[in-house]
C-alpha positions as CSV (number, residue, x, y, z in Angstrom):
1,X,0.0,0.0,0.0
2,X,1.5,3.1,-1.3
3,X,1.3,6.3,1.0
4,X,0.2,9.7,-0.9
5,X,1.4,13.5,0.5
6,X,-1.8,15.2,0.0
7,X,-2.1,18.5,1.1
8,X,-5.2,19.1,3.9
9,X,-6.5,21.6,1.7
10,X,-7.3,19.1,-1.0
11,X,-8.4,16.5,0.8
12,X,-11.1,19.1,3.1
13,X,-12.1,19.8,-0.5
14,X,-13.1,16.3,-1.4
15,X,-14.7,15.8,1.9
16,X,-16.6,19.4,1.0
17,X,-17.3,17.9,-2.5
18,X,-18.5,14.4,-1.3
19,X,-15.8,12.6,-2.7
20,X,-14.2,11.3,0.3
21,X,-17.0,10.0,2.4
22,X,-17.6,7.7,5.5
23,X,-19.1,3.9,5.1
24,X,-22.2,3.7,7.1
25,X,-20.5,1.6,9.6
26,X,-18.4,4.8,11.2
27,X,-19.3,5.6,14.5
28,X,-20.3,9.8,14.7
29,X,-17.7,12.2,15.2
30,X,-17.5,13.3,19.2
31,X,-13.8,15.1,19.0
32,X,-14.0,17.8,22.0
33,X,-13.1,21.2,22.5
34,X,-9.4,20.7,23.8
35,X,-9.2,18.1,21.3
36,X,-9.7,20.3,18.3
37,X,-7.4,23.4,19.3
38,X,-4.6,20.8,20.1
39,X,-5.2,19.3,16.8
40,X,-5.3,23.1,14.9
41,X,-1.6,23.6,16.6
42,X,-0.8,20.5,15.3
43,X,-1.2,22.0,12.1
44,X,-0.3,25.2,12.7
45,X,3.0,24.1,13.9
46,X,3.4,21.3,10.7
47,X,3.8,18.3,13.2
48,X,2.8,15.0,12.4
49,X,-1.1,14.8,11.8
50,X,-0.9,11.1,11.2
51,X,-2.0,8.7,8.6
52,X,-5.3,8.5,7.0
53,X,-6.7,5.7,5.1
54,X,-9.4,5.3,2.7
55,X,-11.1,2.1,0.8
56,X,-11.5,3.2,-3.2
57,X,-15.2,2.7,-4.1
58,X,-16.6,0.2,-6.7
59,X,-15.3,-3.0,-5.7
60,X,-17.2,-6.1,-4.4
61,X,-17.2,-4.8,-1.0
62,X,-20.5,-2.2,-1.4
63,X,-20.7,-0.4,1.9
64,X,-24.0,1.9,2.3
65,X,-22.0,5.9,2.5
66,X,-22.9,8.7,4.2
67,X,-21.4,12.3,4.3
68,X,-18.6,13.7,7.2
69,X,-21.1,14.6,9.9
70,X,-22.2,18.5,9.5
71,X,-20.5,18.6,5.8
72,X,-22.5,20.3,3.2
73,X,-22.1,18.0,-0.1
74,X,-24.3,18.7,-3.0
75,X,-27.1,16.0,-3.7
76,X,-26.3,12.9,-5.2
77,X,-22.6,13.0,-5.0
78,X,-20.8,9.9,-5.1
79,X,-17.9,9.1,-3.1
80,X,-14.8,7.7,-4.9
81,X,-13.5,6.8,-1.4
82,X,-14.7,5.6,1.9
83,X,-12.5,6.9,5.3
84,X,-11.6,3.9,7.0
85,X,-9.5,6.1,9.4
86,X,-9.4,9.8,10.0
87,X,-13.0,10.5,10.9
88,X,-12.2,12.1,13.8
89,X,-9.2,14.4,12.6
90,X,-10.7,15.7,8.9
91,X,-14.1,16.1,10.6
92,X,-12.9,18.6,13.3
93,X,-10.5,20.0,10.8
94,X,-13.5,20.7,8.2
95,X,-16.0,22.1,10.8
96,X,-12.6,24.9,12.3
97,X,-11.2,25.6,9.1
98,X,-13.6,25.4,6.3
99,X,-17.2,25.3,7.6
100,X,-19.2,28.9,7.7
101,X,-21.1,27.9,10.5
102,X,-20.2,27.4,14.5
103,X,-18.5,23.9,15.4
104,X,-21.0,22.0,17.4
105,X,-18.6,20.3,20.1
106,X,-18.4,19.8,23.9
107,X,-16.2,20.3,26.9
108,X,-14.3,18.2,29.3
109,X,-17.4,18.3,31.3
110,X,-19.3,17.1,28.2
111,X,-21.4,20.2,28.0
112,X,-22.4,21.1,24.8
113,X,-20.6,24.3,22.7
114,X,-21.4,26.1,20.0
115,X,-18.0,27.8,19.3
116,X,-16.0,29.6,16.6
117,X,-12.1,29.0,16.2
118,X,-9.4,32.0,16.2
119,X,-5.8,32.2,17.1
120,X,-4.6,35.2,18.3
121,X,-2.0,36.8,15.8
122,X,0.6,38.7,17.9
123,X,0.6,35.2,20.7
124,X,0.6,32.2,17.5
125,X,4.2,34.1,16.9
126,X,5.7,34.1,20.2
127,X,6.4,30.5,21.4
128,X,5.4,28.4,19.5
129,X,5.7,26.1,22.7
130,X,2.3,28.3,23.6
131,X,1.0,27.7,20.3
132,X,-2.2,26.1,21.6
133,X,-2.9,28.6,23.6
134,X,-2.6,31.0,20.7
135,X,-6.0,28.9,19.6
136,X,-9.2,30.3,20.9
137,X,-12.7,29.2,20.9
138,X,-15.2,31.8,20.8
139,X,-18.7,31.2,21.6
140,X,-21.5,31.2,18.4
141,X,-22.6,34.9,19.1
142,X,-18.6,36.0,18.7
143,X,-18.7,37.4,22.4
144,X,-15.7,36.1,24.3
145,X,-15.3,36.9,28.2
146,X,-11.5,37.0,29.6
147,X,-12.9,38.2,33.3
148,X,-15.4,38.6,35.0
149,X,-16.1,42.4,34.5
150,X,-18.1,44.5,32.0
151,X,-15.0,45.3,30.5
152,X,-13.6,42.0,30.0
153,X,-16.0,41.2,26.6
154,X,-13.9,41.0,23.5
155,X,-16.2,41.8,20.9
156,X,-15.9,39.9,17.5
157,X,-19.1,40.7,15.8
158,X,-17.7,42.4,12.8
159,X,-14.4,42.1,10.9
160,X,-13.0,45.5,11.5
161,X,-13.6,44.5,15.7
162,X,-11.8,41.0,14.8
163,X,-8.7,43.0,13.1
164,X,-8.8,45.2,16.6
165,X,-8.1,42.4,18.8
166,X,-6.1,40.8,16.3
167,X,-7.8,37.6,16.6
168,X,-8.1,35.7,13.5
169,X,-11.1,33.9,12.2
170,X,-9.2,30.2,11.4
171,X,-12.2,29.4,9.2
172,X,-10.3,31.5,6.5
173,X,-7.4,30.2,6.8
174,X,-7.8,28.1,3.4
175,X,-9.9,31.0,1.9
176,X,-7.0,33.2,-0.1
177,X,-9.6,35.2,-0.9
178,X,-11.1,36.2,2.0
179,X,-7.7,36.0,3.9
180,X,-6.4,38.6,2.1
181,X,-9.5,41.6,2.3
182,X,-9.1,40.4,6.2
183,X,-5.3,41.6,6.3
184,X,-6.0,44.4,4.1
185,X,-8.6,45.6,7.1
186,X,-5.4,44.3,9.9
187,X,-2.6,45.6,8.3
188,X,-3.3,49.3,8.6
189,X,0.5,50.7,9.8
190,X,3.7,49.5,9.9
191,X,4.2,47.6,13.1
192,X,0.6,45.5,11.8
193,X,2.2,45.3,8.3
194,X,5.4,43.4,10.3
195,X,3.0,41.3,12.4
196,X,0.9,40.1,9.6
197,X,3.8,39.0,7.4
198,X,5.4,36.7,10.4
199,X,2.1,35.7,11.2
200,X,1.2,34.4,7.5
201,X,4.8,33.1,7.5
202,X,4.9,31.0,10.6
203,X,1.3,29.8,10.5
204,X,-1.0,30.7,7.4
205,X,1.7,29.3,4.8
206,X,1.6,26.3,7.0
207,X,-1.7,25.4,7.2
208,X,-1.9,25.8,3.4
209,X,1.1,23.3,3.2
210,X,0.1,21.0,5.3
211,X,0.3,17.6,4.2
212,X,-1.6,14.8,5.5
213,X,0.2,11.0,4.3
214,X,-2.8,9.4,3.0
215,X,-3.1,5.3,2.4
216,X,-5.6,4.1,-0.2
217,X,-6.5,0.8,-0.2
218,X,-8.0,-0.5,-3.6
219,X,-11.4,-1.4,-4.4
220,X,-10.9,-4.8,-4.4
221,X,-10.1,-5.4,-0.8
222,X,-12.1,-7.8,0.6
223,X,-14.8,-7.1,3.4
224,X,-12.8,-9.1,6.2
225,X,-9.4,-6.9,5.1
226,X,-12.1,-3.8,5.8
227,X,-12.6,-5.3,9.2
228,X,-9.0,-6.0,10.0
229,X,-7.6,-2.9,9.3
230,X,-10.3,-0.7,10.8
231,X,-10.2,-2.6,13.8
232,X,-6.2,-2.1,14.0
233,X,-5.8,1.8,12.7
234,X,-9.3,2.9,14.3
235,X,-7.7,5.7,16.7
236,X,-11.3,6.2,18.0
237,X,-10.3,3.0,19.9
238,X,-13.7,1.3,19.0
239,X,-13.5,-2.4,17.8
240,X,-15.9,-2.6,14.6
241,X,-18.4,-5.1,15.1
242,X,-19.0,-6.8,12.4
243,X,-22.7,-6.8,12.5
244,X,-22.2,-3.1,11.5
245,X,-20.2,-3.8,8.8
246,X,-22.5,-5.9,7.2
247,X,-25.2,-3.6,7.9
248,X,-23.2,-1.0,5.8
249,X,-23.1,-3.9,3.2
250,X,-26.8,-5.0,2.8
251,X,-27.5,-1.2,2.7
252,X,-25.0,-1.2,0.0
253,X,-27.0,-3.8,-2.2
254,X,-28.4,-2.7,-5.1
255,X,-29.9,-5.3,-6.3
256,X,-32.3,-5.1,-3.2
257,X,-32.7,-1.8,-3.2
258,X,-34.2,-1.7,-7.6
259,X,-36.3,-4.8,-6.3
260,X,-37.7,-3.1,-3.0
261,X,-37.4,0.5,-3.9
262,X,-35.3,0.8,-0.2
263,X,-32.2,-0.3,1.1
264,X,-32.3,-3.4,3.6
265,X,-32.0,-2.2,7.4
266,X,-30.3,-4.8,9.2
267,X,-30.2,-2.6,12.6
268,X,-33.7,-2.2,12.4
269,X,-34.7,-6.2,11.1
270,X,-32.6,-7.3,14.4
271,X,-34.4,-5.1,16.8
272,X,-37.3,-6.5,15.6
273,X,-36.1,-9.9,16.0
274,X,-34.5,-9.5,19.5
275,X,-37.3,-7.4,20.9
276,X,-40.0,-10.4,20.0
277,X,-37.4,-13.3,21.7
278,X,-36.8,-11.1,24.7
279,X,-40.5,-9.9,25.3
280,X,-41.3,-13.3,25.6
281,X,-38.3,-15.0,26.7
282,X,-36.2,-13.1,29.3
283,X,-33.4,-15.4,29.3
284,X,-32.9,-14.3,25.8
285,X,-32.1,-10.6,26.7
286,X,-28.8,-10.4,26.2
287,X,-28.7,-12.9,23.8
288,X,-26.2,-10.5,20.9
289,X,-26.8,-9.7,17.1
290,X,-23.4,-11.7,16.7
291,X,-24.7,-14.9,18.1
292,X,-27.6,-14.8,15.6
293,X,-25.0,-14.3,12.6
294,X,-23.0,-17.0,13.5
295,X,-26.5,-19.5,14.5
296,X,-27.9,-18.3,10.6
297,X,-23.9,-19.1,9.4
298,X,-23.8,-22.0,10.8
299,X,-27.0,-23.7,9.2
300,X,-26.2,-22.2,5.5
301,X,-23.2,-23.9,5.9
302,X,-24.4,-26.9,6.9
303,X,-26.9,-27.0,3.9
304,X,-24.2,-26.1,2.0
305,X,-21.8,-28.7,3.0
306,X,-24.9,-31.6,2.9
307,X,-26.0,-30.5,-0.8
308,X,-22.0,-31.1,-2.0
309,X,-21.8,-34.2,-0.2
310,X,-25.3,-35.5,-2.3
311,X,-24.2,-34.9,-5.5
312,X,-20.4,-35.6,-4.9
313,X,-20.5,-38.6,-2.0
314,X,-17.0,-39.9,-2.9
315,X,-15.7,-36.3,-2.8
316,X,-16.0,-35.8,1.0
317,X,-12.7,-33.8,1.1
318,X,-13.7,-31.3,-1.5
319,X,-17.0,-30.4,0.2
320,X,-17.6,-27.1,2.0
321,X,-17.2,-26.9,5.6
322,X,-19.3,-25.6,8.5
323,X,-18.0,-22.4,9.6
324,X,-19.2,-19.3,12.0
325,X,-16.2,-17.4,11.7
326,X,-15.5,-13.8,10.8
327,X,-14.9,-14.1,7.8
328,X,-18.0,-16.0,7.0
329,X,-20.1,-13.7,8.4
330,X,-18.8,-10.4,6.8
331,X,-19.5,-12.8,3.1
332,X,-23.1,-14.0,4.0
333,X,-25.2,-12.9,1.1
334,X,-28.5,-11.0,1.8
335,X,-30.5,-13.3,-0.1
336,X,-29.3,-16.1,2.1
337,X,-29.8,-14.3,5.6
338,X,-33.3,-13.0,4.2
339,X,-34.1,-16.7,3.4
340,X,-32.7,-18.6,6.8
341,X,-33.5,-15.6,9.5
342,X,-36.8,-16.8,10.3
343,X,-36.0,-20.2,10.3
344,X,-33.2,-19.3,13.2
345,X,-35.7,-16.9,14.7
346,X,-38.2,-19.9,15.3
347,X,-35.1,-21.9,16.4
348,X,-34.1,-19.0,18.8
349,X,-37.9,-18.8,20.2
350,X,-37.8,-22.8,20.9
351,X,-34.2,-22.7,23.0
352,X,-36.2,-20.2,25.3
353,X,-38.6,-22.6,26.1
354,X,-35.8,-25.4,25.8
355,X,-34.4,-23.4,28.9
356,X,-37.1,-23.1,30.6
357,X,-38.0,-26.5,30.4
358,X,-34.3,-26.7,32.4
359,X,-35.4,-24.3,34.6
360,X,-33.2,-21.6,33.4
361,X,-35.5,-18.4,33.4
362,X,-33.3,-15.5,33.5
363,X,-30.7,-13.8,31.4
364,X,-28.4,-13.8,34.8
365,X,-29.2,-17.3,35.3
366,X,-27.8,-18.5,31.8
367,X,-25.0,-20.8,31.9
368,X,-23.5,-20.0,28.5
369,X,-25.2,-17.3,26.1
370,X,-22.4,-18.7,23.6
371,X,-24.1,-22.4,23.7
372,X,-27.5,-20.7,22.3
373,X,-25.6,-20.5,18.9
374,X,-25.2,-23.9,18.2
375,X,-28.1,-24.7,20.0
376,X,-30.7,-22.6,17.6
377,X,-28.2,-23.9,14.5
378,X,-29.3,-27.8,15.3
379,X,-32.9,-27.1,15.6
380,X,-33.0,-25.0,12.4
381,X,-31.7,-28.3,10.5
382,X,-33.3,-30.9,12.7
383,X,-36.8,-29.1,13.2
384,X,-39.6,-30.8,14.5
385,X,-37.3,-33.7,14.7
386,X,-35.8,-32.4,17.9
387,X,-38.9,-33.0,20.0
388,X,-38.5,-36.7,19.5
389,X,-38.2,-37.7,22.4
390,X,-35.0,-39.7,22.2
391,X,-33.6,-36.7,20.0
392,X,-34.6,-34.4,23.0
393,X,-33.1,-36.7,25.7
394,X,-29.9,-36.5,23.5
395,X,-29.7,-32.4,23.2
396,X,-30.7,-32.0,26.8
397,X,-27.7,-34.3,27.8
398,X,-25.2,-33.0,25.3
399,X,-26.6,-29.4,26.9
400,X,-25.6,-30.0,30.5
401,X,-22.3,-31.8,29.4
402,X,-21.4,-28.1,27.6
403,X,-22.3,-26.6,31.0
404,X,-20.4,-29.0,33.8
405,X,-17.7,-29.7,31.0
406,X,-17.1,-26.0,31.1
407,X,-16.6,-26.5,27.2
408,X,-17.9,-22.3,26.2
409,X,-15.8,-20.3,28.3
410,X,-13.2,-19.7,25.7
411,X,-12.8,-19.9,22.3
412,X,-15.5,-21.4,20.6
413,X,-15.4,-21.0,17.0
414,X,-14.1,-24.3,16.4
415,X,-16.4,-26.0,19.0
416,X,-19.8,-25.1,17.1
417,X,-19.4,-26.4,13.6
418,X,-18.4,-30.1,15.4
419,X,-21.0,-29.8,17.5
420,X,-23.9,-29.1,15.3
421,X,-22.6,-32.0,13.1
422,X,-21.9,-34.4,15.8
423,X,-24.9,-33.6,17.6
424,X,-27.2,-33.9,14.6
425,X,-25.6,-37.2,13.6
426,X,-26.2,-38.5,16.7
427,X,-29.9,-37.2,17.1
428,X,-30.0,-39.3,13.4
429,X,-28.8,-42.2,14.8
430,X,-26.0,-41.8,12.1
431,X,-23.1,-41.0,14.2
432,X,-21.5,-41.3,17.7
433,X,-21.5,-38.8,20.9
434,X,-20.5,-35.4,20.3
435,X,-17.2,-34.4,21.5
436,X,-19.1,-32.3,23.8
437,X,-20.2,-35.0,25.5
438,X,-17.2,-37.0,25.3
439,X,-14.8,-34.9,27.1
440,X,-16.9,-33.1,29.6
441,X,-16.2,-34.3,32.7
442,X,-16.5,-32.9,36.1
443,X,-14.7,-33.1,39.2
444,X,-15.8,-33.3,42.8
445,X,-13.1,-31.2,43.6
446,X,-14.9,-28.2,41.1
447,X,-17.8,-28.0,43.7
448,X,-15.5,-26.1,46.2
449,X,-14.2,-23.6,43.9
450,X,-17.9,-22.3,42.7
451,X,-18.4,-19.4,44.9
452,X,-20.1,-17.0,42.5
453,X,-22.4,-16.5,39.1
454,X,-19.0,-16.0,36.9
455,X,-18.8,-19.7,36.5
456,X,-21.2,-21.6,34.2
457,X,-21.3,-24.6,36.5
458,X,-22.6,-22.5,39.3
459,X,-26.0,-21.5,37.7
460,X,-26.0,-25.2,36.5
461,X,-26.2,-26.2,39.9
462,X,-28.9,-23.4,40.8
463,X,-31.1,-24.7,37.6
464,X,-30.8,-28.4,38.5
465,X,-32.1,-27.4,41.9
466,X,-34.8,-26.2,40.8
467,X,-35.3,-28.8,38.4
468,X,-36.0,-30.8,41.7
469,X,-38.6,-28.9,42.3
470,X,-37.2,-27.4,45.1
471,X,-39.5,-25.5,47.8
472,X,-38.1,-22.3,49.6
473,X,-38.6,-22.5,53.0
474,X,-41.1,-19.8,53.2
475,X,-43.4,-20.1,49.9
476,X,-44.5,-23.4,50.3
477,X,-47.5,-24.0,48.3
478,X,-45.6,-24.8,44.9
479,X,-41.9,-25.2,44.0
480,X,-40.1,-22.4,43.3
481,X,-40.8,-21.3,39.8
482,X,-40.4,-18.6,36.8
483,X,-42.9,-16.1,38.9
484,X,-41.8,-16.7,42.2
485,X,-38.0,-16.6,41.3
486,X,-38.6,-12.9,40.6
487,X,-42.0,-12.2,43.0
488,X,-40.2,-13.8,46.1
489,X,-36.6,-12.5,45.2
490,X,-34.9,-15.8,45.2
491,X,-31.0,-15.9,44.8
492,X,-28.5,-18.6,46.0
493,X,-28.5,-18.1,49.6
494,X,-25.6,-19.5,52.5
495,X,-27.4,-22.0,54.3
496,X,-24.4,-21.6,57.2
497,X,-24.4,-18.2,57.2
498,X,-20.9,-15.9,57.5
499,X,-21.6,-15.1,60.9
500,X,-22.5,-18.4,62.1
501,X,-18.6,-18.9,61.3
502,X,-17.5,-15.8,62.6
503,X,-18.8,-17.1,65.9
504,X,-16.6,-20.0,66.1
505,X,-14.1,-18.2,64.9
506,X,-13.4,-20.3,61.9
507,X,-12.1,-19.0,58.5
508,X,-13.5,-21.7,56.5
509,X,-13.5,-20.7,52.5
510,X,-15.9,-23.5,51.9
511,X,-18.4,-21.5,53.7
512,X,-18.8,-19.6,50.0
513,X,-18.4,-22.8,47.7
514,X,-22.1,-23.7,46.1
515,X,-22.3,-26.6,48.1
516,X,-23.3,-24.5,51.3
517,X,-26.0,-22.3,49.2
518,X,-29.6,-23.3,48.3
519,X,-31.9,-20.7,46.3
520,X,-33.7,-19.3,48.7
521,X,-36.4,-16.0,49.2
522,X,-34.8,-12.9,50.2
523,X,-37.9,-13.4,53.3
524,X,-36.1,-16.8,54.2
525,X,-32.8,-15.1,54.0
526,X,-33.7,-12.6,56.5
527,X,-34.9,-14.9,58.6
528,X,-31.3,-16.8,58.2
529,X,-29.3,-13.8,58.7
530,X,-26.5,-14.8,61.3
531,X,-28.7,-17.4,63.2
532,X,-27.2,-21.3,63.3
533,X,-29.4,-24.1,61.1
534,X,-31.1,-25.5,64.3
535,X,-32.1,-21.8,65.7
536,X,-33.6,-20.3,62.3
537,X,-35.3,-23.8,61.4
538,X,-37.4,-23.7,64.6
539,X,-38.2,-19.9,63.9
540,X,-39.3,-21.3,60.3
541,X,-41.4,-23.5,62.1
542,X,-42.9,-20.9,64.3
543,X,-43.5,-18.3,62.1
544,X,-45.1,-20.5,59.4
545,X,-46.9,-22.7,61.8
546,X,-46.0,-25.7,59.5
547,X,-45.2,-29.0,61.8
548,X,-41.0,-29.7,62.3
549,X,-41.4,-32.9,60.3
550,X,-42.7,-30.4,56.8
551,X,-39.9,-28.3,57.4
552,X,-37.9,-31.1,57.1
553,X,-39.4,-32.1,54.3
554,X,-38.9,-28.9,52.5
555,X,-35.0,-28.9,53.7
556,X,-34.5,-31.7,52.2
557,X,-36.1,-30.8,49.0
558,X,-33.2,-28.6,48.0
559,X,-30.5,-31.7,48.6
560,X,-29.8,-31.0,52.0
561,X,-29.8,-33.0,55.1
562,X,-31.9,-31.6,58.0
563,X,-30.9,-33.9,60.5
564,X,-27.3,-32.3,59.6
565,X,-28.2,-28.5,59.9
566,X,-30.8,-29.5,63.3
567,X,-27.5,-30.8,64.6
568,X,-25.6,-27.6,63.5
569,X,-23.0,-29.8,61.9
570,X,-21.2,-28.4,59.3
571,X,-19.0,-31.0,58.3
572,X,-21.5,-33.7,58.0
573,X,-23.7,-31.5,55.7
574,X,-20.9,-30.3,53.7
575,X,-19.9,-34.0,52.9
576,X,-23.5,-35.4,52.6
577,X,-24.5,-31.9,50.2
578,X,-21.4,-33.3,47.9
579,X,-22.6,-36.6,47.3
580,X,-26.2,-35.2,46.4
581,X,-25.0,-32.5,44.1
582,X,-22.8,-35.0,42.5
583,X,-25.8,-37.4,41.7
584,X,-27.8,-34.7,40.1
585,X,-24.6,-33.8,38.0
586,X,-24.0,-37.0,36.9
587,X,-27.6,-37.7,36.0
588,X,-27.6,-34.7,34.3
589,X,-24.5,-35.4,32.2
590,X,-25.2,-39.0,32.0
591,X,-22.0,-40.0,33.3
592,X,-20.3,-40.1,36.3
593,X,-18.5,-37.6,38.4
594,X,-14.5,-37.8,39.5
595,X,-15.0,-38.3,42.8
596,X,-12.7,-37.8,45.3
597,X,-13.4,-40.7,47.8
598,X,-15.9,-43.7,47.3
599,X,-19.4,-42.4,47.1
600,X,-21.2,-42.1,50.9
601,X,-24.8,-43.0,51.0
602,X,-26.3,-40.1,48.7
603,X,-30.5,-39.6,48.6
604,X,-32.4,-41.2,45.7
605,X,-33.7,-38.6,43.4
């Protein structure tokens, strides 16, 4: 990539003129005041402004352009490039130097301005180490206040007041024109006549010098080389996501816009999409735009992939693979995300009641947002299929083995093409079990280490509790459920609490592992608060007026022992809660635990 000299004055020009425009996918300009008069004695003082790049226009990536925010370009005009980088720089460098109207900016404060940009003549050639300061912004009505007295107004209303103070309007600073019936008004003796000339020699001839190095990448540069380098040169320091640069790409299809007589919104087709799935399904609510690229990806490709392998079955290493990645995404055709979105979308609305069905309600309660993605991808292709009953036994189980394998926490790109293969082989009856469920494997020792909602495993356990059908030990005319998780405020709760331990004066870290929590009411909790297991179980008793025996009953239906906590004995409900978690794990998985001694006599589910 070859690096062109172009001088500012140009290239403010082309931006003027439309030429040089910005691909929809550009965040908005948000430079500040300080910002901009440190960047005008950048230029003033010919130091390094810093590379710009542009993509040339008319190649196969056709990104949806819109004009430098506040530019006036005429109708119609077409860009011949798109600013990758530089957005921020030419835009504040348009508005100070070029525009005829007041730069809408803010302060460090973030208060909004309407300002003008001067320098002051006889200051920009002193130091030019107090060069910015040289660089004044002036409010819209030209009125600027140095004090706090009548007298300390500089008025800037007219040109012949400007000349005056010697303050100088930088917005015709590119205008020869206009610069020179300015210093004809300034330069009205000697000593002005002096100033004026080391003035236009030390900044004027500058600014009309300046060069800016410019890179130009050519039209045929591929939408994921777009990505890369706007994600590596953006000195905004915003990562591109690249559901907006595929926005900026369907907008950019023509094709769709002759046939529909508009461009195609993809901002506004996925709020529509995520608004329906999280009205109705709050465990959905954070589920991400990217996640519904790579679920819609990931079944093309399948289709893809499956339609080779008809017509060429002895050509199984020629055929198309699944893929999700980047660049897959930034080359998925319109037609095809127009043609499989509602498919996914259906897909999308069944894993929230796939979740529910495991008890998994909320957003917060989600083990793994990532596993929705393969998830929605293998009940696209397998539809109605998946609610076989043997196919459904097999998704639930691969499900949970994703969770307590602790298979999504990092990198999954490679995970959900296999697992959307395997898994629908296997739902087929064509191939074996999923890798998923083939490595996950959990460890005893992992229960004492899952203190808090970061881990996947943790709201695993929560969900399989409630898959019981667990009671809380206040609410005890149904299990705790969707409503009364939210009604009753129920979180994971200590069931011996901090204090209880602070009394014995025992630092014991299990006391935070998930072993010694239950979900429990923020009512039962109160009732808890620092009171031993025997003590707060006969208040439950008391209060609710429920016999000891259906306390018990409702102790026990969250895995837990009550002869243990009636005998405040930590240790023997820390070792019996194990063994019960453990079982519901395992059945979950459908396969057993590491364990780290021989089983102890666990309850029967």
């Amino acid at each position: 990539m070859a690096v062109h000299d172009t001088l500012l004055e140009t290239l403010l020009n082309d931006v003027s003129a439309g030429k040089i425009q910005l691909p929809d996918f550009q965040r908005a300009w948000k430079w500040d005041d300080e910002r901009i008069r440190s960047l005008l004695a950048t230029v003033t003082r010919e130091f390094p402004l810093g590379v710009i790049m542009s993509l040339e226009t008319g190649g196969k990536a056709q990104f949806k352009a819109r004009p430098l925010q506040g530019t006036k370009v005429p109708d119609g005009a077409a860009p011949a490039h798109l600013l990758l980088d530089g957005q921020q720089r030419l835009t504040s460098l348009y508005h100070a130097l070029v525009s005829s109207e007041p730069v809408q900016t803010e302060d460090e404060r973030h208060n909004e301005l309407s300002v003008w940009y001067y320098i002051d003549i006889v200051r920009a050639i002193g130091s030019e180490d107090e060069r910015e300061e040289a660089i004044v912004s002036v409010p819209a009505n030209r009125l600027l206040r140095r004090g706090s007295g009548p007298d300390d107004v500089i008025d800037l209303t007219s040109r012949e007041k400007e000349c005056a103070a010697g303050m100088f309007p930088l917005n015709l600073s590119l205008d020869s024109m206009a610069t020179n019936d300015w210093q004809w008004t300034y330069a009205v003796d000697e000593d002005r006549r002096r100033t004026w000339g080391r003035f236009n020699g030390e900044v004027l001839k500058r600014i009309n010098k300046f060069l800016v190095p410019w890179v130009k990448l050519p039209k045929e540069t591929s939408n994921e080389a777009v990505c890369t380098v706007f994600e590596k040169v953006n000195t905004g320091g915003l990562v591109l996501n690249v559901f907006e640069l595929l926005t900026a790409t369907y907008a950019g299809n023509r094709e769709y816009a002759s046939q529909h007589g508009s461009e195609f919104n993809l901002q506004e087709d996925w709020k529509g999409i995520s608004k329906g799935l999280s009205e109705k399904y709050p465990v959905l609510e954070d589920l991400k735009n990217i996640d519904f690229l790579q679920a819609l990806t990931l079944v093309i490709s399948y289709h893809k992939r499956h339609h080779y392998l008809a017509e060429h079955p002895r050509r199984t290493t020629d055929a198309p693979s699944i893929r999700c990645k980047r660049r897959d995404l930034l080359t998925l055709p319109l037609a095809d995300y127009r043609k499989w979105s509602p498919a996914v979308t259906e897909a999308l609305a069944w894993a929230g009641d796939f979740l529910q069905g495991q008890c998994v309600f909320r957003s917060g309660e989600l083990p793994y947002r990532t596993q929705l993605v393969p998830l929605a991808a293998i009940r696209t292709i397998l539809g109605e299929a998946a609610d076989r009953p043997d196919a459904y036994e097999k998704i639930v189980r691969w499900y949970w083995c994703g969770v307590f394998g602790e298979l999504y926490g990092g990198t999954t790109e490679s995970r959900f093409p296999k697992d959307v293969e395997q898994v629908i082989d296997w739902v087929n009856g064509t191939g074996r079990e999923p890798d998923t469920v083939t490595e996950a494997a959990f460890q005893e020792q992992r229960l004492h280490t899952m203190t808090t909602k970061v881990s996947a495993a943790y709201k695993g356990v929560f969900a399989l509790l409630l898959q019981q059908g667990c009671y809380d030990w206040y609410a005890t005319d149904a299990p705790i459920n969707a409503d009364t998780l939210v009604t009753e405020t129920v979180d994971f709760r200590q069931i011996f609490p901090k204090a209880w331990f602070e009394r014995a004066g025992t630092k014991d870290p299990r006391m935070t592992s998930v072993i010694n929590k239950s979900p429990l009411s923020l009512r039962a909790a109160k009732t808890i608060g620092g009171r031993s297991p025997a003590t707060y179980l006969e208040m439950f008793a008391r209060e609710s007026g429920l016999p000891v025996d259906w306390i018990d009953d409702l102790v026990d239906s969250q895995r837990i022992d009550p002869k243990t906590l009636r005998a405040n004995d930590f240790e023997a409900f820390y070792q019996d809660r194990i063994q019960r978690l453990l079982t519901l794990i395992e059945k979950a998985m459908g396969r057993p635990a590491g364990r780290e001694t021989p089983a102890s006599v666990a309850a029967s589910d």
